[in-house]
C-alpha positions in Angstrom: 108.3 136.0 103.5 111.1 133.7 104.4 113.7 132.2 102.4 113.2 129.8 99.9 113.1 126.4 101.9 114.7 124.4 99.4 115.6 123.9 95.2 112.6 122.2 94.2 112.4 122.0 90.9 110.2 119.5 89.2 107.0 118.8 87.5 103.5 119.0 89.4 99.8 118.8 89.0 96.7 120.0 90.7 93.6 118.8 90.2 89.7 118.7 91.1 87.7 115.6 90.0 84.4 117.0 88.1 82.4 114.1 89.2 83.4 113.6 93.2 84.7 117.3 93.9 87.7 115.5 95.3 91.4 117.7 95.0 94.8 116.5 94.5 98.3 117.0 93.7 100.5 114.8 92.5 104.9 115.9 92.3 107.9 114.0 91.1 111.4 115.5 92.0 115.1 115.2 91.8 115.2 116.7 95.4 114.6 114.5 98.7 110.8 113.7 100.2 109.4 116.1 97.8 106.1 115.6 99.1 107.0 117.2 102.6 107.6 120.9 100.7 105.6 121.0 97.3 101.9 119.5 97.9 99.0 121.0 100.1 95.9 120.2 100.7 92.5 120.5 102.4 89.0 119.4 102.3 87.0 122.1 101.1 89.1 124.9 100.8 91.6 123.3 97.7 95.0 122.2 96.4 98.3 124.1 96.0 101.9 123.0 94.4 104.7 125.5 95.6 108.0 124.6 93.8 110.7 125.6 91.8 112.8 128.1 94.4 109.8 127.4 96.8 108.7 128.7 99.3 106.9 126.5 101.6 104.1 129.2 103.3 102.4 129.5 100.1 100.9 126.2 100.8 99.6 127.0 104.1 99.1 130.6 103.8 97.3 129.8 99.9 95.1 127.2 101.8 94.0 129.3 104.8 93.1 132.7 102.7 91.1 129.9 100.2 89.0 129.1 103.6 88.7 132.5 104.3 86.7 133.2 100.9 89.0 133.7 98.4 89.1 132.3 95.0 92.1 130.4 94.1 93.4 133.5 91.7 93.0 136.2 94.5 94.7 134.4 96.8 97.7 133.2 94.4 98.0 137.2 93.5 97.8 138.1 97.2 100.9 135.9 98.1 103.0 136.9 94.9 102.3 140.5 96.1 104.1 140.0 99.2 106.7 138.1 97.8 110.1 139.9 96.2 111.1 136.7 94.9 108.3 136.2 93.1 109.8 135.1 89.8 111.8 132.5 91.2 108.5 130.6 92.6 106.2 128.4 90.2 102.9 127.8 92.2 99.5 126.0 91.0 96.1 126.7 93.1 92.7 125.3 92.7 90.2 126.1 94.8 87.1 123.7 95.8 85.3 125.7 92.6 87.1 124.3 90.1 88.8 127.6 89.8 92.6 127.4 88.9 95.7 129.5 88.8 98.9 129.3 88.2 102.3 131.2 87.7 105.9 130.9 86.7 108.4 133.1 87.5 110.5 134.9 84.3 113.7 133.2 86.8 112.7 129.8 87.1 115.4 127.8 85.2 114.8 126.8 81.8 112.7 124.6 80.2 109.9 125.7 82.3 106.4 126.5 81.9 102.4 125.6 82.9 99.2 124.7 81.6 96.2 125.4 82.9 92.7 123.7 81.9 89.7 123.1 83.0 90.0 122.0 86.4 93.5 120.9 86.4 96.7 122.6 86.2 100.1 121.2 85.3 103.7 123.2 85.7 107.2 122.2 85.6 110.9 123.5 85.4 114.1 122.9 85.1 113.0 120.4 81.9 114.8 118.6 80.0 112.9 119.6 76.8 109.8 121.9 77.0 107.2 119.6 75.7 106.9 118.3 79.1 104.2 120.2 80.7 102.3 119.7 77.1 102.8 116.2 77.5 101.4 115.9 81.2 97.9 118.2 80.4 97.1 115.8 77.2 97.8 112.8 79.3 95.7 114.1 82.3 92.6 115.0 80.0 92.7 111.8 78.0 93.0 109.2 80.7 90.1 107.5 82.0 89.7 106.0 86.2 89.6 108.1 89.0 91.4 111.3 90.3 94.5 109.8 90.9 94.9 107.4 88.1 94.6 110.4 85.9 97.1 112.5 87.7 99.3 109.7 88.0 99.0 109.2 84.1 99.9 113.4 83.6 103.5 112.3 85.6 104.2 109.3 83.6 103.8 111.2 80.6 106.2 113.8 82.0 108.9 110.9 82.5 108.4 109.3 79.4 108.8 113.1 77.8 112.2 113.7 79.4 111.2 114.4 82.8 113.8 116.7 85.2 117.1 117.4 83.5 119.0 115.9 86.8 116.9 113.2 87.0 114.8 111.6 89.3 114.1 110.8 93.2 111.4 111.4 94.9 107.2 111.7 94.3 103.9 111.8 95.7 100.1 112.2 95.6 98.2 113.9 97.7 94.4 114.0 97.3 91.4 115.2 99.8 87.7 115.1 100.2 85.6 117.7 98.1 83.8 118.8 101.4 85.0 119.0 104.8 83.8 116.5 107.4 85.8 118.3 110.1 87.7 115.3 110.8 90.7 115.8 108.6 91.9 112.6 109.2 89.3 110.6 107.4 89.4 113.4 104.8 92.5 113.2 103.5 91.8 110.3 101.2 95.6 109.5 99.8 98.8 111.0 101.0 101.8 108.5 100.0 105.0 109.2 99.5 108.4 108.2 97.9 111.2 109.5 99.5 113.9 108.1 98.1 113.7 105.5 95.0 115.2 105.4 91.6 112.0 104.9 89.8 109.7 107.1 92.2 106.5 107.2 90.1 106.8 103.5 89.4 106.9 102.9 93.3 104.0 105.5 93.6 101.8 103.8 91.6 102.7 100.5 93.2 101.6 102.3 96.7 98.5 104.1 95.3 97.6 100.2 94.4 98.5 98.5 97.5 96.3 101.6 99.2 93.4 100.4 97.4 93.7 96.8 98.7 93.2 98.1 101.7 90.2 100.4 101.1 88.9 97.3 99.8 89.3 95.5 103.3 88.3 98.5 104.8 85.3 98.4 102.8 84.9 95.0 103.2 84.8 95.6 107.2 82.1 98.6 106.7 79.8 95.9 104.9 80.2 93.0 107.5 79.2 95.5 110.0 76.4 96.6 108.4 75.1 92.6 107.8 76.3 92.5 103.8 78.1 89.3 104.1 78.2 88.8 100.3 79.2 91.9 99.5 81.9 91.9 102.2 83.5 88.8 101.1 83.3 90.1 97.6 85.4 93.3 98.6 87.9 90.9 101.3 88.5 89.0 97.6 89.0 91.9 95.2 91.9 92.9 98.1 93.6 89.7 98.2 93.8 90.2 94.7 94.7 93.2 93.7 97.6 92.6 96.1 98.4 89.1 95.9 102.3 89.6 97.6 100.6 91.4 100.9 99.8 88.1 103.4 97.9 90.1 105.7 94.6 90.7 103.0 93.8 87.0 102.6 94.7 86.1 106.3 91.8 87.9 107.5 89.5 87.1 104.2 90.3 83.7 105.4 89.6 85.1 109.6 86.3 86.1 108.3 85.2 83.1 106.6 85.8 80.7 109.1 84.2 83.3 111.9 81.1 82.9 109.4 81.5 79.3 109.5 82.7 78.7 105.5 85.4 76.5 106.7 85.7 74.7 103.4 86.6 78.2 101.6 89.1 79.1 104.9 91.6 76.7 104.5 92.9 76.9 100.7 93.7 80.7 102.0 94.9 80.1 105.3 97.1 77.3 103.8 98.8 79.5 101.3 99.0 82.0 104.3 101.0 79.8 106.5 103.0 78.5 103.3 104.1 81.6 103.1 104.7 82.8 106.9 104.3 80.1 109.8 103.6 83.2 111.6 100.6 83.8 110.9 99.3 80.3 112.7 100.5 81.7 115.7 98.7 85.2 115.6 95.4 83.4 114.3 95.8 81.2 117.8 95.6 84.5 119.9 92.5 86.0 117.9 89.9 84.5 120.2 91.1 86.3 123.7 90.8 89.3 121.5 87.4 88.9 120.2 88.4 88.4 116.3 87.3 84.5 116.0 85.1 82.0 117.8 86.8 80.3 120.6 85.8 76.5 119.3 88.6 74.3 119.5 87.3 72.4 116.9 86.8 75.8 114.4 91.1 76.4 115.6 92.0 72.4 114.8 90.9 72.6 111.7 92.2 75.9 110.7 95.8 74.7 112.3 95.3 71.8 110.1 96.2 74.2 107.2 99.6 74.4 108.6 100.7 71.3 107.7 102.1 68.8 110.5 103.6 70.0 112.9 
């Protein structure tokens, strides 16, 4: 194996939802863009965090002997085999079973150490205190919402216990499909990132919410198509709100209505729209040569007349 790519200690958990099948990691560092070195995932196959003095190719090496057959512990055991710096690593695996393994190296720097559970596994190192990893696997199994709400709950519990001895910079969540589609990009589910930030799970969980506004919208979309007007506005209004500070949700809640000819519900939203950027009366302007809203002069007058004079 190579060299270790970088000093990445810090506190981890994989994951595999019970109900949906779908896997995840979820990191928080005091190293830069710790999500381009410690998460890996795929559809499938399952979820890997290499950190500590990590090397990077047990994430792709992990994954691809997991889609060749291997449980998540046979493949974990094949890597450390092959590795002489083998106690210097910390690496979680779960497979698309369920089935999880972990190890931490006798070298990894003190306070570190793992817990593994039922589905889920949680590591850290180079601790402040060692009730950190404790912490994260009661936090994980007691909170309630989806995969990542809970995996975001076992790294806030890990902050609140102390967290990384130098600190804090960078996070992420990573979290796929429990079956591949064979289109990786729609089965990747959530990949954000912090790079950089002085409170990087606070600005993940702000992300992971913003991300849900728009799976809402997209949702919304996926129900206009398919003729569920109710049901589409209903999802275009649970976006706009779970993200009031984002313009662009309610702009094209308030596209839609007017395009289905609920005028009277348009203009409160497309006037707090343009309140807040006059842009936006220019952009809905040029929606008709693209096909997004009815050329009717009238439908555009009266949805300029949100604007304000002028």
């Amino acid at each position: 194996m190579s060299r270790p790519a970088a000093l990445i200690h810090t506190f981890s958990i994989v994951a595999r939802d019970p109900h949906t099948g779908q896997m995840g990691v979820a990191v928080q560092s005091h190293w830069f863009s710790v999500g381009s070195v410690v998460p890996w995932a795929e559809a499938g196959v399952g979820a890997i965090a290499t950190q500590a003095m990590s090397e990077i190719s047990y994430g792709p090496l992990g994954l691809e002997l997991m889609r060749s057959g291997k449980t998540s512990t046979q493949a974990l055991a094949a890597l450390l085999a092959a590795d002489e710096g083998r106690e210097l690593r910390q690496v979680a695996m779960i497979d698309a079973g369920g089935r999880v393994t972990v190890h931490t190296g006798a070298r990894c720097i003190a306070d570190a150490g793992h817990v593994a559970g039922e589905g889920f596994s949680v590591q850290a190192n180079m601790m402040l205190n060692p009730t950190i990893w404790p912490a994260m696997a009661d936090a994980y199994r007691s909170a309630q919402g989806d995969l990542a709400e809970r995996m975001l709950a076992a790294l806030e519990a890990a902050q609140a216990a102390g967290g990384d001895i130098r600190g804090r910079q960078s996070a992420c969540i990573l979290i796929v499909e429990a079956v591949s589609s064979g289109r990786p990009w729609l089965d990747t589910l959530m990949n954000l990132r912090v790079e950089d930030h002085p409170e990087p799970i606070q600005e993940l969980r702000r992300l992971v919410k913003v991300q849900r506004a728009y799976q809402l919208m997209n949702l919304g979309d996926e129900r206009l198509g398919k003729g569920l007007v109710s049901e589409a506005l209903q999802a275009y209004g649970e976006a706009a709100e779970l993200a009031p500070e984002i313009d662009e949700l309610p702009f094209w809640h308030a596209v839609t209505l007017a395009e289905l000819d609920q005028i009277n519900e348009a203009l409160p939203i497309f006037q707090q729209v343009f309140s807040a950027n006059p842009n936006w009366a220019l952009l809905v302007q040029r929606l008709p040569a693209a096909g997004l809203l009815r050329g009717d002069p009238q439908l555009m007058k009266k949805i300029l007349s949100a604007a304000g004079p002028g």
